[in-house]
C-alpha positions as CSV (number, residue, x, y, z in Angstrom):
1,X,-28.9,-41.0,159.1
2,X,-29.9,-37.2,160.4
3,X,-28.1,-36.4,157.0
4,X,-30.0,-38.6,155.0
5,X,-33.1,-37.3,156.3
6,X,-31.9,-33.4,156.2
7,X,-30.9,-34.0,152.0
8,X,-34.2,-36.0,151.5
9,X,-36.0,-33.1,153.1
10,X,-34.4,-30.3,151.4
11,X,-35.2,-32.0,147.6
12,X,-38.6,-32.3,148.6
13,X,-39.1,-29.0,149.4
14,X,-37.2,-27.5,145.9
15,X,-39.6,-30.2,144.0
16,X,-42.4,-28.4,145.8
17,X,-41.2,-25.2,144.8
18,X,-40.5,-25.5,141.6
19,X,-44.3,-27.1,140.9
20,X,-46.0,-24.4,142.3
21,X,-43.7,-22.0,140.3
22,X,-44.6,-24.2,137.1
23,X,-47.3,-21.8,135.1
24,X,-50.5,-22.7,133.9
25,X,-51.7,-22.9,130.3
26,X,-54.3,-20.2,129.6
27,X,-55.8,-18.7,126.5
28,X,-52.6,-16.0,127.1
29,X,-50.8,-18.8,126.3
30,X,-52.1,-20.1,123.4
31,X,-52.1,-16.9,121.8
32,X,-48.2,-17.1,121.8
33,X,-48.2,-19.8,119.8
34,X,-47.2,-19.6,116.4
35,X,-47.0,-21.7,113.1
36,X,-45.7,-22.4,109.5
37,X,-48.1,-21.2,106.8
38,X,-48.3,-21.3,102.7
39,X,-44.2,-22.5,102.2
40,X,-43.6,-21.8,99.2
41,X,-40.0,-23.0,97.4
42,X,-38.4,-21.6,94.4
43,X,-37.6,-23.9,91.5
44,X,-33.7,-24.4,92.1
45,X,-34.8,-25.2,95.8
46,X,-32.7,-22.4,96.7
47,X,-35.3,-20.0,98.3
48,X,-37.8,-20.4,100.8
49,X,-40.6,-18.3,101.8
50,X,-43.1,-18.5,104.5
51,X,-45.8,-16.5,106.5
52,X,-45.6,-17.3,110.5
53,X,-49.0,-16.6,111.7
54,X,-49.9,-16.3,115.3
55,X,-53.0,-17.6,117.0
56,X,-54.3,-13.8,116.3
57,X,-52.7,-11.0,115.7
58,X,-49.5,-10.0,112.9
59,X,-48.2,-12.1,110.7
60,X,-44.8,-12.2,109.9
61,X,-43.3,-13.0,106.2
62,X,-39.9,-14.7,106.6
63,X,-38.0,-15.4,103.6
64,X,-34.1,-17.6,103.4
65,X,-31.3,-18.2,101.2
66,X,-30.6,-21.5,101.5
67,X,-27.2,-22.6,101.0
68,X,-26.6,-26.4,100.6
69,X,-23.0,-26.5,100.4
70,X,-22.0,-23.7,102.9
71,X,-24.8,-23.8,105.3
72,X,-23.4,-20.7,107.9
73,X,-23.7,-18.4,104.3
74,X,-27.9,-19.0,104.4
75,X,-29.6,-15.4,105.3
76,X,-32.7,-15.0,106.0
77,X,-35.1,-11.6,106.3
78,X,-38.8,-10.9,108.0
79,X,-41.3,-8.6,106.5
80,X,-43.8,-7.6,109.1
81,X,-47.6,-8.0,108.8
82,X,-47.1,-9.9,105.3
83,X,-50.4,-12.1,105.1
84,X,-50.1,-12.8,101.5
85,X,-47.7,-12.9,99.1
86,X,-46.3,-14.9,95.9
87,X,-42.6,-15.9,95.5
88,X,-41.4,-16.1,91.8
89,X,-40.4,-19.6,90.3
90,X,-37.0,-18.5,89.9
91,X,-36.3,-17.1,93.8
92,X,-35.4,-13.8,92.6
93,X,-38.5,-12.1,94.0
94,X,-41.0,-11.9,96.4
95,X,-44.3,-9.8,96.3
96,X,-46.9,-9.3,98.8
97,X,-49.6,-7.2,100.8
98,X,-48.2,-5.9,104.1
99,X,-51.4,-5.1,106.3
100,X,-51.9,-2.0,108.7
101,X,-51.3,-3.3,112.5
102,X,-54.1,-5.6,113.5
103,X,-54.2,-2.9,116.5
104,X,-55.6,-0.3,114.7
105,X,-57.2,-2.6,112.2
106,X,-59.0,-3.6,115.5
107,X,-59.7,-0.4,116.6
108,X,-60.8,0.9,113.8
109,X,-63.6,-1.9,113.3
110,X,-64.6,-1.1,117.2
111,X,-65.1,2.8,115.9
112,X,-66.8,1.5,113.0
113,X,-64.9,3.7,110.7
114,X,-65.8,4.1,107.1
115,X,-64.4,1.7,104.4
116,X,-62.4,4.5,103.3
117,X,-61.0,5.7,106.3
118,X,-59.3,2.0,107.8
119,X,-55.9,1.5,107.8
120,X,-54.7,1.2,104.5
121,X,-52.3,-1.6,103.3
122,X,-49.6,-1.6,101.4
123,X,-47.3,-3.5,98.0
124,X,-44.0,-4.9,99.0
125,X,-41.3,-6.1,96.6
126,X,-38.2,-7.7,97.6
127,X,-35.6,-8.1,95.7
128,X,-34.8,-11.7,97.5
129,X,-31.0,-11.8,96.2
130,X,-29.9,-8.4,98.0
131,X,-32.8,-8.4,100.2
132,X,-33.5,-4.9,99.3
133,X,-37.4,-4.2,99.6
134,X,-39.5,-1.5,98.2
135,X,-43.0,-0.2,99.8
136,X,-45.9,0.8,98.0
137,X,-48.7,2.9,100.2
138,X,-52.6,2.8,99.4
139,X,-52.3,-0.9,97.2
140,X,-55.1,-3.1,98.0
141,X,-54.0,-5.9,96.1
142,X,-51.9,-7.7,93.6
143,X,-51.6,-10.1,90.7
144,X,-48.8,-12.1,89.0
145,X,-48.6,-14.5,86.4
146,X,-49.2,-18.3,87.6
147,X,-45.6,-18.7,86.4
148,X,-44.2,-15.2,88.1
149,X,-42.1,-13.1,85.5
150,X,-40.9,-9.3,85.7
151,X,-44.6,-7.9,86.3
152,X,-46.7,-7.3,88.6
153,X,-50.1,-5.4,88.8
154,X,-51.2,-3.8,91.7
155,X,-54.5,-2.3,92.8
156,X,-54.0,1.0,93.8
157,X,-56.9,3.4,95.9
158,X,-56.2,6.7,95.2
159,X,-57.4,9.5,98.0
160,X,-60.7,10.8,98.0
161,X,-62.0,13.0,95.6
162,X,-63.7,15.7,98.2
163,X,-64.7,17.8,95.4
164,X,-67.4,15.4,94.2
165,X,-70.4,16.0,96.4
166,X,-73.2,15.5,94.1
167,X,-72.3,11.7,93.1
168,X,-70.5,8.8,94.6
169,X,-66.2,8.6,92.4
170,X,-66.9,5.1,91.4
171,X,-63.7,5.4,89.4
172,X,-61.5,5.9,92.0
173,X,-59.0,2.3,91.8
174,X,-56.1,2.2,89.4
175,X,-54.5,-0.8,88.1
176,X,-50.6,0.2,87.8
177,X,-48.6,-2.4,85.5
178,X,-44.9,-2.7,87.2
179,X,-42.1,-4.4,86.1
180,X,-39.8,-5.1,89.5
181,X,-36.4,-5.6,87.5
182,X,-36.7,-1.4,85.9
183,X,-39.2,-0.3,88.3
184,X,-41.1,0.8,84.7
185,X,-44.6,1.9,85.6
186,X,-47.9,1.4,83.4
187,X,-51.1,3.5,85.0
188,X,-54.8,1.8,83.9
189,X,-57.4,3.7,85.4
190,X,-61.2,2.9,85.0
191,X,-60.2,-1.3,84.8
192,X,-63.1,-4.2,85.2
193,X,-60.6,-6.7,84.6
194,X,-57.3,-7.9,84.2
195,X,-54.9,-11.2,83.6
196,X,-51.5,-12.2,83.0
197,X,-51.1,-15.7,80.5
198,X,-49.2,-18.7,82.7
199,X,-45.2,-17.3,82.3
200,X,-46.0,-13.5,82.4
201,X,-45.1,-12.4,79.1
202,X,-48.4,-11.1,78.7
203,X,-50.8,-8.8,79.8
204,X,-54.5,-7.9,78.8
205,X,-57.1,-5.4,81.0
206,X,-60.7,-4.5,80.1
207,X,-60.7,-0.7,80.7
208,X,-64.7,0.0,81.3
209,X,-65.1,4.0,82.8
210,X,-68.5,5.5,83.5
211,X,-71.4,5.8,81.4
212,X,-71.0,9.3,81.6
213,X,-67.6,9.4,81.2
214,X,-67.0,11.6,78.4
215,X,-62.8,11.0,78.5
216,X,-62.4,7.4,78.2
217,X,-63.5,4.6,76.3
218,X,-64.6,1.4,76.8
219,X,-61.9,-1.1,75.7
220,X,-59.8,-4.5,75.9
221,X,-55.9,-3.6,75.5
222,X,-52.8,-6.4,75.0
223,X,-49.7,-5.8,76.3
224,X,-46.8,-7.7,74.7
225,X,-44.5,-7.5,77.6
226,X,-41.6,-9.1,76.1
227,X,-41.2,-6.9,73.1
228,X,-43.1,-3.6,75.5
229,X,-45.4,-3.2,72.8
230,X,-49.2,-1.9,74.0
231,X,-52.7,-2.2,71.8
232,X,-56.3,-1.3,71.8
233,X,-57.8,-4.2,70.4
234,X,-61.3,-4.0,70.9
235,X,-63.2,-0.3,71.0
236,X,-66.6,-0.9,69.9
237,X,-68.4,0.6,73.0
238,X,-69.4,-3.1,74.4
239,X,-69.0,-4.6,77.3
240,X,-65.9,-6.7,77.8
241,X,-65.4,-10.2,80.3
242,X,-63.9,-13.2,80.8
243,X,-60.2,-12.6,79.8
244,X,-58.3,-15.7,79.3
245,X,-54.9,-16.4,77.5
246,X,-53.2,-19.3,76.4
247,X,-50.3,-20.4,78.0
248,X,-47.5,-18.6,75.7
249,X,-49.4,-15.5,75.9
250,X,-49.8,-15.4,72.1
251,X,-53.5,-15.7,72.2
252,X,-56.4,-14.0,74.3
253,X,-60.3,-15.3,74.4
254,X,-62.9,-13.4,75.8
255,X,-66.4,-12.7,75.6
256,X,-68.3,-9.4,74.5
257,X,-71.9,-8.0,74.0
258,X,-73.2,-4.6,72.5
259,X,-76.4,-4.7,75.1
260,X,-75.5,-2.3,77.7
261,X,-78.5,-2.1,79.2
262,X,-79.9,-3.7,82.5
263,X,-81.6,-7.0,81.5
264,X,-82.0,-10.0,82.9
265,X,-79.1,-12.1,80.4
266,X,-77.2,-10.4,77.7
267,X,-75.9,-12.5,74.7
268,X,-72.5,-12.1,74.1
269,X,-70.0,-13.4,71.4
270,X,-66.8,-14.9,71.7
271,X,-63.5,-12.4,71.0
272,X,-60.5,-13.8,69.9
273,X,-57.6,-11.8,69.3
274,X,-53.6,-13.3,68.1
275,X,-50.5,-11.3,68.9
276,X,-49.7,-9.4,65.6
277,X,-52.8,-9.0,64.4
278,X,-54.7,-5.5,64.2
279,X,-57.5,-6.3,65.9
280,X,-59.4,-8.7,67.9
281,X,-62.5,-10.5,65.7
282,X,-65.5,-12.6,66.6
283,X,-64.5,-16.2,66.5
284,X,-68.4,-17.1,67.5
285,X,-71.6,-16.3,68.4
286,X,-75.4,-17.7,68.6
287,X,-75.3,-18.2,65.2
288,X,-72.1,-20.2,64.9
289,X,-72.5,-23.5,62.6
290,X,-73.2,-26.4,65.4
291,X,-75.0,-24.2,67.9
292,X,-77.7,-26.0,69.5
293,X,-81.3,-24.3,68.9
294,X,-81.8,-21.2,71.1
295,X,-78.4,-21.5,72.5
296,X,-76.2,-18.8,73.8
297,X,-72.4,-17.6,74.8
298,X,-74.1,-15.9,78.3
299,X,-72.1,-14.1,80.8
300,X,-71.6,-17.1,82.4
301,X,-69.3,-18.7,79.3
302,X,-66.4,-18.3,80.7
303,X,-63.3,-19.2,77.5
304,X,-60.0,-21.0,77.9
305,X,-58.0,-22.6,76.1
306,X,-56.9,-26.0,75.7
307,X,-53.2,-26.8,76.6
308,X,-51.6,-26.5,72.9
309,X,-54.1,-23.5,72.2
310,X,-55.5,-25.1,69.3
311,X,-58.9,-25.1,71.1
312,X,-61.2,-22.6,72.6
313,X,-63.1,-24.4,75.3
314,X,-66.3,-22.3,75.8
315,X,-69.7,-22.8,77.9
316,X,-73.5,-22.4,76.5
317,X,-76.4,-22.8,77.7
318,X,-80.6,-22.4,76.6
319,X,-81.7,-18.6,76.4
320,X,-83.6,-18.1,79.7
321,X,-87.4,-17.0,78.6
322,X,-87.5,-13.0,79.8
323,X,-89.0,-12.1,83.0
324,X,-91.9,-10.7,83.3
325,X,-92.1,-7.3,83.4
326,X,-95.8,-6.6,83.6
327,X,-96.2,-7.6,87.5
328,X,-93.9,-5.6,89.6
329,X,-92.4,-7.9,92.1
330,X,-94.7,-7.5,95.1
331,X,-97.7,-8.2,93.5
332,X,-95.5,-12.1,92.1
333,X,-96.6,-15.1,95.1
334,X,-93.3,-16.1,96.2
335,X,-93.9,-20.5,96.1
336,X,-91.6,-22.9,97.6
337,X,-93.3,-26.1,96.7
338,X,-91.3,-29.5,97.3
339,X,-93.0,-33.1,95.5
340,X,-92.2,-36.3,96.8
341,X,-90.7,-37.3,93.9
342,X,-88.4,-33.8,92.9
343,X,-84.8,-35.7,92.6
344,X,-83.6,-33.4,95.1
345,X,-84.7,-32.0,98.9
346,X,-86.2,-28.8,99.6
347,X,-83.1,-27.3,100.8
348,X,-80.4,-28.7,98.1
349,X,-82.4,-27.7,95.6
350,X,-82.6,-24.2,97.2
351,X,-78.8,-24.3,97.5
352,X,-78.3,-25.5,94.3
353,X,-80.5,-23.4,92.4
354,X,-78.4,-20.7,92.3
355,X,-75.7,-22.7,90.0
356,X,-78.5,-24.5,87.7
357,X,-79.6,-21.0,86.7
358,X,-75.5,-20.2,85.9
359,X,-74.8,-23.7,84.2
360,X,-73.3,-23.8,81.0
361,X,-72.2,-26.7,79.1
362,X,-68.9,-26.7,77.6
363,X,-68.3,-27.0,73.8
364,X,-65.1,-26.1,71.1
365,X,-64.4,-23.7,69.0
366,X,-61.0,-23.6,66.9
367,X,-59.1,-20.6,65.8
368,X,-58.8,-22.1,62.5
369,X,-62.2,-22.8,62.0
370,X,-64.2,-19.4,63.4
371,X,-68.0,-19.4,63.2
372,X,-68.0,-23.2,64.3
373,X,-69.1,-24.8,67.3
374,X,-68.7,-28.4,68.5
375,X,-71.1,-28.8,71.6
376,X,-69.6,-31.5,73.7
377,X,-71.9,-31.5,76.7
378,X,-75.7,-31.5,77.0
379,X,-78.4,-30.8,79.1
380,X,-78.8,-34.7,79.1
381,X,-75.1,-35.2,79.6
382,X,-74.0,-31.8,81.6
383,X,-70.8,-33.1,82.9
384,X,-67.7,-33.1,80.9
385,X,-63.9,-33.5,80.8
386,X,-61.5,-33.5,77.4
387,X,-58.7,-36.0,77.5
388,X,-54.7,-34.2,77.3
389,X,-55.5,-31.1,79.2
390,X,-58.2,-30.4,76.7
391,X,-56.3,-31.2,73.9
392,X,-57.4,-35.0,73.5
393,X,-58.8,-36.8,71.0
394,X,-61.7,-38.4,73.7
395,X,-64.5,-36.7,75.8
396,X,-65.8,-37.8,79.1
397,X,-69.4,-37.5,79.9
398,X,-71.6,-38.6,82.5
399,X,-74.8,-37.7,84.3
400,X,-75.7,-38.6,87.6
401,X,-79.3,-37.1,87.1
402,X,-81.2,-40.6,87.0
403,X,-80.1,-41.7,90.4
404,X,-80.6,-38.7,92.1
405,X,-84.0,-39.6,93.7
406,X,-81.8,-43.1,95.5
407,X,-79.4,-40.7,96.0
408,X,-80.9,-39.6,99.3
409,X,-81.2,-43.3,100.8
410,X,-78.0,-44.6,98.9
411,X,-74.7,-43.0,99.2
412,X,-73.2,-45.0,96.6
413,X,-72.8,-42.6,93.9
414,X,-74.1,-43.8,90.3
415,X,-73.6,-42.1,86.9
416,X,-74.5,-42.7,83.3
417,X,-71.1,-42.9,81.4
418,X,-70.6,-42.3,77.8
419,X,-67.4,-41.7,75.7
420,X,-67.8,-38.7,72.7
421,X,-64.7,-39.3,69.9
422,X,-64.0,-35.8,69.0
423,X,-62.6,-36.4,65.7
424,X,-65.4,-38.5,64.3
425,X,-68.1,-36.6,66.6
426,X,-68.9,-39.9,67.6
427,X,-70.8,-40.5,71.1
428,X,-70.8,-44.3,72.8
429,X,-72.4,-45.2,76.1
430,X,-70.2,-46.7,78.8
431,X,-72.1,-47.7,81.2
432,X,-75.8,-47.1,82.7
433,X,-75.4,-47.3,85.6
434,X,-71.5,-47.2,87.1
435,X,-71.1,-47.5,90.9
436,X,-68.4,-45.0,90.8
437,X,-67.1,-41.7,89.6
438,X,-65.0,-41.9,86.2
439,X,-61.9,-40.3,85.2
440,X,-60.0,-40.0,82.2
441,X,-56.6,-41.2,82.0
442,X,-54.1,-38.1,80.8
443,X,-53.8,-38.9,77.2
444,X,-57.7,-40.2,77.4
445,X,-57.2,-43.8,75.8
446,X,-58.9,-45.1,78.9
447,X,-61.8,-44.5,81.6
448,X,-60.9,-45.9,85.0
449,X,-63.2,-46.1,88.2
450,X,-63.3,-47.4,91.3
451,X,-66.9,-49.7,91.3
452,X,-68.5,-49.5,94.6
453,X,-70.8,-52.6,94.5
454,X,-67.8,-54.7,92.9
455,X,-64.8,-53.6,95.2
456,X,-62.8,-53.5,92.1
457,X,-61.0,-51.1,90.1
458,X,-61.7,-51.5,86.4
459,X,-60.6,-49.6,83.2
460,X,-62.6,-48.8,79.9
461,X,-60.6,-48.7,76.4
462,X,-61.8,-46.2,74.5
463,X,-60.5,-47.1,71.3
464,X,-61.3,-50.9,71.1
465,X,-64.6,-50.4,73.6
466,X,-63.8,-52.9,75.6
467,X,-63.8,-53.2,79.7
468,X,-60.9,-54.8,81.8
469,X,-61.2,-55.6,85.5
470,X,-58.0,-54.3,86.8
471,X,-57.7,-56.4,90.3
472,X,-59.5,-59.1,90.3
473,X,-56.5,-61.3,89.9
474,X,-54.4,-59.9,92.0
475,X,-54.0,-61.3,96.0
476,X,-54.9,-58.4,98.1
477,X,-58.3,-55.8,99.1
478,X,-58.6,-53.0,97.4
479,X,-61.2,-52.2,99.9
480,X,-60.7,-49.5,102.3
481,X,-60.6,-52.4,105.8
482,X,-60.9,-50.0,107.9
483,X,-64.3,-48.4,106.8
484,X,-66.6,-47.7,110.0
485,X,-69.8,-45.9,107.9
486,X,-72.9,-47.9,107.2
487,X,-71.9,-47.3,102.8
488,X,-69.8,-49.3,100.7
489,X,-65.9,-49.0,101.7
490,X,-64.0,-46.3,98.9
491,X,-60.6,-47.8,97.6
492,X,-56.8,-46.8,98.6
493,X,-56.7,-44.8,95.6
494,X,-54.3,-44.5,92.7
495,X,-50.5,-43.1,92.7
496,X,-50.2,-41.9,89.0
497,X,-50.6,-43.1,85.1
498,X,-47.4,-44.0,83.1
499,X,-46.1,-42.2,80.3
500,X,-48.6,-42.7,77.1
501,X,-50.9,-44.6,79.6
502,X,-49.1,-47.6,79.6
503,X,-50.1,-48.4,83.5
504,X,-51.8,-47.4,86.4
505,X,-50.3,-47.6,89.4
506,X,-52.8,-48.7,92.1
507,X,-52.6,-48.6,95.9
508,X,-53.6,-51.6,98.6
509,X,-53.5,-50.8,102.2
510,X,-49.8,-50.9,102.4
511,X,-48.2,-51.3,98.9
512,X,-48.2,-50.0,95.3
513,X,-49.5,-51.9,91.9
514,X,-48.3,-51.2,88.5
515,X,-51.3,-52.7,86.4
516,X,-51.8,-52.8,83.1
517,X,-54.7,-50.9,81.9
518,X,-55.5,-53.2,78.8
519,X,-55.3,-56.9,81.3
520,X,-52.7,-58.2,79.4
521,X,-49.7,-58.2,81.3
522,X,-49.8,-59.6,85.3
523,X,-49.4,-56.6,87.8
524,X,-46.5,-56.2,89.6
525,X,-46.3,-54.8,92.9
526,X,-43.6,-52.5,92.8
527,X,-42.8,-52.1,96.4
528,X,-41.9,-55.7,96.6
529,X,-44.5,-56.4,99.0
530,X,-42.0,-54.7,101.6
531,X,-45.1,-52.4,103.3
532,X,-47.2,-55.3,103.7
533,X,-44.4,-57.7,105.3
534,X,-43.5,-54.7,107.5
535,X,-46.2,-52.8,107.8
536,X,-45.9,-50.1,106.1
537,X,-48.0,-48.0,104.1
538,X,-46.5,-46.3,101.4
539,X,-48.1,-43.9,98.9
540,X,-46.8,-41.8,96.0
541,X,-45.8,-38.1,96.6
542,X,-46.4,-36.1,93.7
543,X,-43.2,-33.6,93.1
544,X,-44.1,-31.5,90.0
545,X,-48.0,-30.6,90.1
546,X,-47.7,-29.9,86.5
547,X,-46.1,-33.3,85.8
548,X,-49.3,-35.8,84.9
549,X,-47.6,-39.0,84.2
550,X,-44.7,-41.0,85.4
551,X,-41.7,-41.1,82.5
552,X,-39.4,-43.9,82.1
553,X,-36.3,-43.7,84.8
554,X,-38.1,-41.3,87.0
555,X,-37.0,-41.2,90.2
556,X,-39.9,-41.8,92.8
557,X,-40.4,-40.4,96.0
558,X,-42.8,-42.0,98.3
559,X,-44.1,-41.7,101.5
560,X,-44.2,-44.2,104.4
561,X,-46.0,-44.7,107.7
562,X,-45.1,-47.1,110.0
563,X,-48.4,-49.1,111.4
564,X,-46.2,-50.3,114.2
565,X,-43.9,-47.8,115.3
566,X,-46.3,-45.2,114.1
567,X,-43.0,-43.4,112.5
568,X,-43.1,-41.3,109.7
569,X,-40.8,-40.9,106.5
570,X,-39.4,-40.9,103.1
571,X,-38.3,-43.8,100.6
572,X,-37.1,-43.6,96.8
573,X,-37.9,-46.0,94.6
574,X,-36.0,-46.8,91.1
575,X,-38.0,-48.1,88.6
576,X,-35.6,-50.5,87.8
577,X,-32.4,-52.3,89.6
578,X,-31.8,-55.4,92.3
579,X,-32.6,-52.9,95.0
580,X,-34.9,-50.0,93.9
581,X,-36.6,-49.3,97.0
582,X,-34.3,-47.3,99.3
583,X,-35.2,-45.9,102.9
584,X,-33.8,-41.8,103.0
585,X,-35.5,-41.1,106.5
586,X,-37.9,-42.2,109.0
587,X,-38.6,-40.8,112.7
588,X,-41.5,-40.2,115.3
C-alpha cells in the first residue's frame, strides 16, 4: 500500500513539473512561425518552387526536383531573402529578386536614409537542373514572358552620378535584355516601357531619354528573339505607350502622339507594326471610318489583341473640353454638391470619379482593314465583353446605370442586356431589366445568368433569340440554403461549359448538373446524386487556367467536402463508364 502511495506520489509530482516547464505562447512565438507562399509547379510536374515566409522578417525561396519513380533522388535548394520570383513553364529555370536583410532594410528605414542609399537588392538566376545560381547586384526588378522562355529583363540602378550637381540624373535605370541559356546581354538605357508577347520570343521597349538629351532618340524597338534580329521601328520624335503583342509575338499594337507638351489629354493614334516589315504604320486615329463624333484614342486606350490576332481591341472615349486656363487655380471655388437624386452617394461618386474621367469604351480595329473602327461599346452601353477570347462572332453589353439610384436600398444587382452581332453590326436587347450579372459562354452562342428574383439559372441563344430556363425542371435548389443576409440568396455557381457550348454544368449544394443550354435534352446530374445521398459537396477544380471548356473524355478532377465528417478530398470523374466517379483521397 506504502508503495502504491510512494509511485502515485512521485507521478504527480513529474506531471507537476513537467506543466510548469511547458512554455507559453507569446508574440516570440508566433514570429517563429512560418508558411507556404505562391507554389508554383512546372508543366511536367517535375519542379516545384516556393517562398516560405515568416511571420516577419526573411523570406526563404526553396526550390525541388521531384522525382516520382525514385523518390530518395529528389534535391532540393534554398535561396535566401527570395520574395519574388517566377519559375519557367518548362522547370529549367528560376528567376527572382533577392532582397537586402530585413535587418538593415529595418535599420535603414529607422535612419531614414535616402532612397538611394537603402540596401540594394539583387537578380538571381538558377539554373534549376544543376542548381547552379548566378547573382546580379544593383537590379531592382524583373520581367519574363507570361509563358517564361530564354529572356529575362532586368531593371538595373546604376550608381550615382556625383558629377551632376546642377540637375537631378533622371536617366539613371537601365533595362538589360538577358538570355539565361548564353548569358548574352542587351543594354537599353533611357526605357519608359517594355514587354515580352505570351511565349517569350519577343521583345519590344519604348526608349524615351531627356528632352535635352542631345544623344538619344525617342523610339519603339522589336526584338525578334528567336532569329536575334533588333529594329527601330518607330523614330518620329513622339511619344510612345501602351505596348502590347499578340501571343506569337508576330505583332505589336501601341499607341503614339506628336504633342509633347504638357496638356491636359493628348490624342494619340494607334501603331501597328508586323515582324518583317520596315516599319511600324498608323493603323487608326480620330479620323478612322466608324469613329464616333469627337472621339479619341487617349492615353488611356490601352491595345490588345484578340486571341487569333486578327483583331485590335482598342478603347475611346469623348474629347474632354480643355480646362480653363484663364483662372489660375486658387481663384476656381472648389464645390462638392450631392442631389438627392445623383445615382450615386457623395462618397462613391468621389471614389469613382477618378475612373469615369479614365473610361474608355472598347471598339475593333483589324489589321486588314487600317483606318477603320468598329465601336462596340457606348456611353449608353459602357460595359463590354467579345465572345472566344475576343475573337467571337457576338458581343456582350450591359449597363447597370438605370438602376443605380435602387441600387443603394436594393442589393440585387440589375442591368440592361443587349447582344451586338459583330458580323452584321447588328445590336438586340436582351433584357431591361435582368436580376443578375451576364456572361458569355466561351464561343459566345449563349448568355447565361443567375436571376435573383427567380432563383433560376437561365440561358439566352444568341443566334435563334430565344430564352431557356435552365432549372426549373430539375428536383433540387439552386439557391444558396444557407444564406443569413437580408438580400436575395446567390446560386452554387457553375463548374465549366462543354466543348462548342454544348452544356453547362451547374452546381446544387452538393452535386453537379450537365444541362443543356438550348432545354432540349433533360439534365443529368453527373455525380449520380452520390454528394447529396452522402453528403457531400463536390465542385469542379479547374487544372489548366488556360483551358475554357471541358473536351470530350476529359478526365475530371473534383473536389469534395464531407458535411458530416467535415473531411476533405479528391475524386475523378469519367465522363463516361458504369462507375465514373472514383474517390483518390479523403482525410481530416
Amino acid at each position: 500500500m506504502r508503495i502504491h502511495s510512494y509511485l502515485t506520489l512521485c507521478l504527480l509530482l513529474v506531471t507537476t513539473v513537467a506543466v510548469s516547464q511547458k512554455k507559453p505562447l507569446d508574440h516570440s512565438v508566433y514570429d517563429g512561425w512560418k508558411s507556404l507562399s505562391r507554389t508554383t509547379v512546372s508543366h511536367d510536374g517535375k519542379v516545384v518552387a516556393s517562398l516560405i515566409a515568416p511571420q516577419e522578417g526573411d523570406t526563404t525561396l526553396f526550390i525541388q526536383q521531384v522525382d516520382t519513380r525514385r523518390p530518395a533522388n529528389s534535391r532540393s535548394m534554398t535561396v535566401d531573402r527570395v520574395n519574388k520570383f517566377t519559375l519557367s513553364p518548362d522547370g529549367s529555370w528560376t528567376v527572382g529578386i533577392v532582397r537586402a536583410p530585413f535587418s538593415e532594410r529595418r535599420q535603414a528605414r529607422i535612419d531614414k536614409k535616402k532612397k538611394e542609399d537603402m540596401p540594394k537588392d539583387s537578380l538571381v538566376i538558377v539554373n534549376n537542373r544543376a542548381f547552379d545560381l548566378i547573382k546580379i547586384p544593383e537590379a531592382t526588378d524583373y520581367k519574363v514572358a507570361d509563358e517564361m522562355g530564354r529572356h529575362v529583363a532586368y531593371t538595373l540602378t546604376l550608381p550615382k552620378d556625383t558629377t551632376r550637381k546642377e540637375e537631378k540624373d533622371k536617366s539613371r535605370a537601365v533595362v538589360i535584355l538577358r538570355n539565361v541559356v548564353t548569358q548574352h546581354e542587351d543594354t537599353l538605357r533611357n526605357v519608359k516601357e517594355h514587354a515580352f508577347n505570351k511565349y517569350g520570343n519577343a521583345f519590344a521597349a519604348i526608349i524615351q531619354p531627356e528632352e535635352k538629351d542631345t544623344v538619344d532618340t525617342r523610339r519603339v524597338e522589336f526584338f525578334d528573339l528567336e532569329n536575334n534580329t533588333r529594329k527601330v521601328i518607330s523614330s518620329d520624335f513622339k511619344e510612345y505607350k501602351s505596348l502590347s503583342f499578340d501571343e506569337p509575338g508576330q505583332q505589336l499594337a501601341y499607341l503614339a502622339t506628336g504633342d509633347t507638351s504638357k496638356v491636359e489629354q493628348k490624342v494619340y493614334d494607334l501603331r501597328y507594326y508586323a515582324n518583317g516589315e520596315d516599319s511600324a504604320r498608323v493603323l487608326a486615329d480620330q479620323h478612322a471610318s466608324g469613329m464616333p463624333e469627337g472621339w479619341i484614342f487617349n492615353e488611356h486606350a490601352a491595345p490588345s489583341f484578340s486571341k487569333n490576332g486578327a483583331r485590335v481591341l482598342v478603347g475611346a472615349a469623348p474629347k474632354q473640353a480643355p480646362k480653363d486656363t484663364t483662372i489660375v487655380d486658387f481663384e476656381m471655388a472648389q464645390l462638392d454638391i450631392w442631389h438627392w437624386e445623383d445615382p450615386l452617394v457623395q462618397p462613391q461618386q468621389l471614389i469613382e470619379r477618378r475612373r469615369e474621367e479614365r473610361r474608355t469604351y472598347i471598339g475593333i480595329v483589324s489589321p486588314k482593314q487600317p483606318h477603320q473602327f468598329m465601336p462596340v461599346a457606348t456611353e449608353e452601353m459602357p460595359y463590354a465583353t467579345i465572345a472566344n477570347e475576343g475573337d467571337g462572332q457576338y458581343a456582350l453589353l450591359w449597363s447597370n446605370f438605370p438602376y443605380r439610384i435602387e441600387g443603394t436600398w436594393d442589393l440585387t444587382a440589375k442591368y440592361d442586356v443587349w447582344i451586338k452581332d459583330l458580323e452584321s453590326n447588328t445590336l438586340q436587347e436582351v433584357a431591361t431589366p435582368l436580376s443578375g450579372r451576364p456572361a458569355l459562354s466561351p464561343m459566345g452562342n449563349y448568355i447565361y445568368w443567375w436571376d435573383a428574383e427567380q432563383q433560376h439559372w437561365f440561358a439566352h441563344d444568341n443566334r435563334n433569340r430565344t430564352t431557356h430556363n435552365l432549372t426549373r425542371d430539375i428536383p433540387v435548389n439552386f439557391w444558396n440554403e444557407s444564406n443569413d443576409v437580408p438580400r436575395a440568396p446567390g446560386s452554387y455557381g457553375t463548374a465549366a461549359w462543354g466543348e462548342g457550348d454544348a452544356y453547362i454544368l451547374i452546381n446544387d449544394k452538393f452535386d453537379i448538373w450537365k444541362v443543356d443550354p438550348r432545354g432540349s435534352k433533360e439534365a443529368e446530374n453527373i455525380t449520380r446524386r452520390m454528394g447529396r445521398n452522402d453528403s457531400i459537396t463536390f465542385r469542379y477544380v479547374h487544372t489548366d487556367r488556360e483551358k475554357r471548356f471541358i473536351a470530350q473524355g476529359d478526365l475530371l478532377l473534383l473536389s469534395a467536402f464531407d458535411n458530416a465528417t467535415k473531411e476533405r478530398g479528391y475524386y475523378t470523374l469519367k465522363q463516361s463508364g458504369r462507375s465514373p466517379l472514383q474517390k483518390r483521397v479523403m482525410d481530416g
